[in-house]
Backbone as CSV, one residue per row, in Angstrom:
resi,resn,N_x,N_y,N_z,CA_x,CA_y,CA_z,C_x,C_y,C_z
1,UNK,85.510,-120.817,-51.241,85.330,-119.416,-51.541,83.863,-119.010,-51.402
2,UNK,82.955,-119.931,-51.479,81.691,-119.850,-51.830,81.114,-119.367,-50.078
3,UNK,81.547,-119.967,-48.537,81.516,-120.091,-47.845,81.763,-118.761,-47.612
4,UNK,83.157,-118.207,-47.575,83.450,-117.083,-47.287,82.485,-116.005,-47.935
5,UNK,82.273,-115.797,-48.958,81.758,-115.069,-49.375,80.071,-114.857,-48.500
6,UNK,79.442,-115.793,-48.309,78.286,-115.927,-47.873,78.824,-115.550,-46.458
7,UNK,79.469,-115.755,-45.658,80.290,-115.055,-44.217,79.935,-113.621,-44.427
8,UNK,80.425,-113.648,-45.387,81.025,-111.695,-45.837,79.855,-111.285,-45.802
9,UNK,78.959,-111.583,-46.790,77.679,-111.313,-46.582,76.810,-110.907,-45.338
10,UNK,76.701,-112.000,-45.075,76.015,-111.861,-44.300,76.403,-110.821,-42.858
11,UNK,78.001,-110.954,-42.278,78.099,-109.613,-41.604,77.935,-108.414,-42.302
12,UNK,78.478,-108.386,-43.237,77.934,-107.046,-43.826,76.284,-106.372,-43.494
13,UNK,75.365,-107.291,-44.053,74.260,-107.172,-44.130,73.763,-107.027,-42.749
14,UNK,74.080,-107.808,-41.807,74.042,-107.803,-40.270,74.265,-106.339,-39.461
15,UNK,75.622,-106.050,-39.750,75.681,-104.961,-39.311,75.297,-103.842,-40.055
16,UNK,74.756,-103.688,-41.490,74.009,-102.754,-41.759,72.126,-102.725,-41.623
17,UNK,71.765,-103.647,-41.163,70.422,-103.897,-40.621,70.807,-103.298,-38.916
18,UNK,71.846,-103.520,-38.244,71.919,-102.750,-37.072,71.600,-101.178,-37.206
19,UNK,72.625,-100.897,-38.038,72.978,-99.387,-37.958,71.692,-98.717,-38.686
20,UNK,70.621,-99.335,-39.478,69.571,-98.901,-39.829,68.664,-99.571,-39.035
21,UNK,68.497,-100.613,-37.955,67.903,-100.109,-37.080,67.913,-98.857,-36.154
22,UNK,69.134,-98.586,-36.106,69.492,-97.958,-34.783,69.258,-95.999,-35.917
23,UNK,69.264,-95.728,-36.654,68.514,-94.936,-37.404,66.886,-94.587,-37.472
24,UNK,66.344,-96.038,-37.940,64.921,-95.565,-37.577,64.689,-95.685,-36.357
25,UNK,65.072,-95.911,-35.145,64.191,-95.874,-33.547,64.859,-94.548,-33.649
26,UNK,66.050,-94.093,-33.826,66.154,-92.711,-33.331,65.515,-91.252,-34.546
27,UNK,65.337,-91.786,-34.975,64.594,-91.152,-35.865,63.483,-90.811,-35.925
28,UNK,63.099,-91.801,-35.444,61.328,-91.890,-34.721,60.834,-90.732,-34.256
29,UNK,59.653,-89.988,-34.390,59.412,-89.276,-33.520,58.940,-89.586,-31.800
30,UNK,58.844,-89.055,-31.015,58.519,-89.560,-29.698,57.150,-89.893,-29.842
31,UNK,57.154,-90.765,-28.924,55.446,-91.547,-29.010,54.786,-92.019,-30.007
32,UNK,55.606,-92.294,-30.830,55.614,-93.287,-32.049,55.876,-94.892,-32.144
33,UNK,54.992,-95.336,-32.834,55.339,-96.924,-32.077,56.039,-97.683,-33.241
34,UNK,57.272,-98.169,-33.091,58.228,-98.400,-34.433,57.855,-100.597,-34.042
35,UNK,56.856,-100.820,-33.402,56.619,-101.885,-33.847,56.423,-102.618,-35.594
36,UNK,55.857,-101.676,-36.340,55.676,-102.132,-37.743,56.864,-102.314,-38.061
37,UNK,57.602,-101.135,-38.334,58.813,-101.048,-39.074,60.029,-101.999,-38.318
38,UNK,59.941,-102.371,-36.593,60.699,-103.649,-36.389,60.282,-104.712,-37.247
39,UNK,59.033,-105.007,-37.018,58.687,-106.262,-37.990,58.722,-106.386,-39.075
40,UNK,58.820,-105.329,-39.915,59.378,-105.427,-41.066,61.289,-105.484,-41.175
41,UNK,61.903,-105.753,-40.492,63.149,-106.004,-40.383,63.235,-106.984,-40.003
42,UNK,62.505,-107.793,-38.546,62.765,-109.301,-38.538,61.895,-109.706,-39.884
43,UNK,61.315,-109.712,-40.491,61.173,-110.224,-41.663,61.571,-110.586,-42.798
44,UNK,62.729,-108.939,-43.385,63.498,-109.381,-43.885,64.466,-110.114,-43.679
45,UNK,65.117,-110.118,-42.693,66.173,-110.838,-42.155,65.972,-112.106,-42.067
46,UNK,64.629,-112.560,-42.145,63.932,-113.861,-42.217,64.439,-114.455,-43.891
47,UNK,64.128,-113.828,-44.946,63.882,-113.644,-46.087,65.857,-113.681,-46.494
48,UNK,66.508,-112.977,-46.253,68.311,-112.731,-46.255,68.597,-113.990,-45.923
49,UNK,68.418,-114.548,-45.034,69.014,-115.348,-43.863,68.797,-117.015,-45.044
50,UNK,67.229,-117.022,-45.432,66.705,-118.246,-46.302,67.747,-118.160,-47.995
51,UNK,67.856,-117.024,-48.351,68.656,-116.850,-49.465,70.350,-116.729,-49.505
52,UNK,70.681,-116.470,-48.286,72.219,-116.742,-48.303,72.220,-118.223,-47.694
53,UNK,71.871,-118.851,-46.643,71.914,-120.249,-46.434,71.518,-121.562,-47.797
54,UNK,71.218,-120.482,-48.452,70.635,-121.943,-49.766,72.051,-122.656,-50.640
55,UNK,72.443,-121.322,-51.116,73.610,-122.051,-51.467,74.752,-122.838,-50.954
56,UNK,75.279,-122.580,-49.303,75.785,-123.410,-48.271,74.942,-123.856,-47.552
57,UNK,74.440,-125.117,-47.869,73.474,-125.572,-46.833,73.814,-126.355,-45.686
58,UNK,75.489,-126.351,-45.080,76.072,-127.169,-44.544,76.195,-125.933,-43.058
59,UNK,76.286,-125.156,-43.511,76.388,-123.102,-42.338,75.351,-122.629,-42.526
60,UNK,74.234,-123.045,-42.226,73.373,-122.360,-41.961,73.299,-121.650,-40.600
61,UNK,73.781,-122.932,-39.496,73.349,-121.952,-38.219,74.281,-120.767,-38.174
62,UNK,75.403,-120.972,-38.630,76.278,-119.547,-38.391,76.269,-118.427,-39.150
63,UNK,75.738,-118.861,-40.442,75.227,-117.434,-41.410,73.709,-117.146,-40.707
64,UNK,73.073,-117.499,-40.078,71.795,-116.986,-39.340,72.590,-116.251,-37.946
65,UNK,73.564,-116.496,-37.333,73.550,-116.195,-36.471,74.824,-115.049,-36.800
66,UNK,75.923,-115.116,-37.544,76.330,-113.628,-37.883,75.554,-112.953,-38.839
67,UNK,74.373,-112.948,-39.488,73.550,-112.480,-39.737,72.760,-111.331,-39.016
68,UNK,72.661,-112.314,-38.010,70.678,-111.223,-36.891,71.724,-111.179,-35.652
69,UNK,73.349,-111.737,-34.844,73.983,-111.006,-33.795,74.537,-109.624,-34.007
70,UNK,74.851,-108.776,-34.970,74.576,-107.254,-34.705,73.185,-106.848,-34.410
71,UNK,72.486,-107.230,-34.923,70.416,-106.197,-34.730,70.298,-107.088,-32.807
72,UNK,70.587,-108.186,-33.283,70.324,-109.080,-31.217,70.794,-107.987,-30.537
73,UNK,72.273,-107.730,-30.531,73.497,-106.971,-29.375,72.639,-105.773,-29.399
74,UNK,72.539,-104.870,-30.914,71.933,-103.694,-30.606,70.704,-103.311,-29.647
75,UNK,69.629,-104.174,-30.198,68.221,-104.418,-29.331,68.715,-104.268,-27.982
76,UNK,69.419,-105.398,-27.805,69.019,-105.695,-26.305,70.310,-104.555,-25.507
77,UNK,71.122,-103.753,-25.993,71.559,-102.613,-25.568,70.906,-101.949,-25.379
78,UNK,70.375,-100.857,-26.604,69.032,-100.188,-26.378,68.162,-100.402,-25.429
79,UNK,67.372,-101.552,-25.605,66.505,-101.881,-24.310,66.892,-101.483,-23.081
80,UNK,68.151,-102.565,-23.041,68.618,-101.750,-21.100,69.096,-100.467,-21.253
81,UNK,69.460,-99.834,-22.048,70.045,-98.007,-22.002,68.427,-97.926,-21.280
82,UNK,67.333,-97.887,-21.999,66.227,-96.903,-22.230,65.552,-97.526,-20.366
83,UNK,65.869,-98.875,-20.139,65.094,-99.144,-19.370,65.614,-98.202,-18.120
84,UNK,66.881,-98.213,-18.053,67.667,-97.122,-16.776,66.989,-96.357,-16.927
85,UNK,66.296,-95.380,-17.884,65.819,-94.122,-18.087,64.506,-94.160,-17.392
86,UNK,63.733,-95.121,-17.132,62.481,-95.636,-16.474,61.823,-95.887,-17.612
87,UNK,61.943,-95.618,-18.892,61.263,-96.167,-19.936,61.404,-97.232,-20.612
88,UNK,60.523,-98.170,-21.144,60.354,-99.309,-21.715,60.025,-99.359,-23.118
89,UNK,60.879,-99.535,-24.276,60.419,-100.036,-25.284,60.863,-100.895,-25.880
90,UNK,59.730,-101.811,-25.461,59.664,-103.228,-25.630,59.723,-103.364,-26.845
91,UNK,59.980,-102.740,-28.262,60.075,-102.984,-29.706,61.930,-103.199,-29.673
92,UNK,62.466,-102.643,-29.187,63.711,-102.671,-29.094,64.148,-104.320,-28.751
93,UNK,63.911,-104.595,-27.614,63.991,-106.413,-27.069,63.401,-106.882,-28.279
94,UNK,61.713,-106.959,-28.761,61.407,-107.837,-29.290,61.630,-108.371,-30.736
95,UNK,62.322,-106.811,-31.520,63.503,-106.732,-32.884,64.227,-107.895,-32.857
96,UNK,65.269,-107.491,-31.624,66.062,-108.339,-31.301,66.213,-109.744,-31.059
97,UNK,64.856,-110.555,-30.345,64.857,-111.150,-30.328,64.169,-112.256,-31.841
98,UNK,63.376,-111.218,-32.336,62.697,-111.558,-33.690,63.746,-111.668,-34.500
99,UNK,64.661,-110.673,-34.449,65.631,-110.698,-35.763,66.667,-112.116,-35.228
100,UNK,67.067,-112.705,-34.430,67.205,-113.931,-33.993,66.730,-115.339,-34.206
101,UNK,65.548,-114.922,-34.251,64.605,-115.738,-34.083,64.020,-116.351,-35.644
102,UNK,63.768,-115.019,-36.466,63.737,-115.081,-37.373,64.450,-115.463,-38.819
103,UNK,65.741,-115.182,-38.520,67.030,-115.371,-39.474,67.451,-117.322,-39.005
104,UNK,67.148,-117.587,-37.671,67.478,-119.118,-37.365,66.271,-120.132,-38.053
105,UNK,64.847,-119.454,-38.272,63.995,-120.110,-38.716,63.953,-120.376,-40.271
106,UNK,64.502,-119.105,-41.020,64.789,-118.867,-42.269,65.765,-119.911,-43.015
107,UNK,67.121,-119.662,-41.920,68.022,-120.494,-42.716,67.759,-121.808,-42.546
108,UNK,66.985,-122.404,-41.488,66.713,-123.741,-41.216,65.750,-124.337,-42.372
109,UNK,65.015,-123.592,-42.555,63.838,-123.705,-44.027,64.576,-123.906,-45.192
110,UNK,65.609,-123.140,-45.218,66.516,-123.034,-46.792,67.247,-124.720,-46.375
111,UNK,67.954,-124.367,-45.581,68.830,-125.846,-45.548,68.087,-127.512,-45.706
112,UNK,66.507,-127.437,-45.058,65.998,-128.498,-45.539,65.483,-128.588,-46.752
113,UNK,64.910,-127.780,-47.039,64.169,-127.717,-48.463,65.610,-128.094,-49.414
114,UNK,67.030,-127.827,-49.283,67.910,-128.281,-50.071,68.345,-129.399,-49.862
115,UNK,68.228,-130.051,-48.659,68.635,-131.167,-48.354,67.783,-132.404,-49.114
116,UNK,66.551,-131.881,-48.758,65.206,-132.832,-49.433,65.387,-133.293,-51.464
């Protein structure tokens, strides 16, 4: 039960870190650079990712990864929408790849530090 629940979690949380990404870039005003406020999302997600993996320390890679695969899919949608447009914002990819990146580094930290 303990498993599931941390599942639940974590999509939940996943896909509401999407849909509030996808809020603040459009929200943004134009020519605004939403680099901070990405990095403050792969961060938390860094931070989520270390606190739901602690208590299952056996799923970590898959609570990191249904975790940060809604904010990944979104990013890297966005990105190619905007790039057709001839515009590039590269905060969009690098969210994505941070919030990835970040949530796999997190839970990997939680799972050893419990293992130890």
């Amino acid at each position: 039960m303990k498993t599931f629940a941390a599942y639940a979690a974590a999509l939940a949380i996943g896909v509401a870190t999407a849909v509030f990404m996808l809020w603040l870039g459009r929200g943004t005003p134009v020519g605004t650079d939403i680099s901070f406020a990405a990095a403050s999302v792969v961060f938390a997600l860094a931070i989520v990712a270390r606190v739901l993996s602690a208590p299952v320390v056996h799923h970590w890679f898959g609570l990191a990864l249904a975790l940060s695969l809604p904010s990944c899919v979104l990013g890297i949608v966005m990105f190619s929408l905007v790039a057709r447009l001839g515009e590039y914002f590269w905060a969009w990819l690098w969210s994505a790849l941070g919030a990835l990146a970040a949530s796999l580094i997190g839970a990997y930290f939680a799972a050893r530090a419990s293992r130890a």
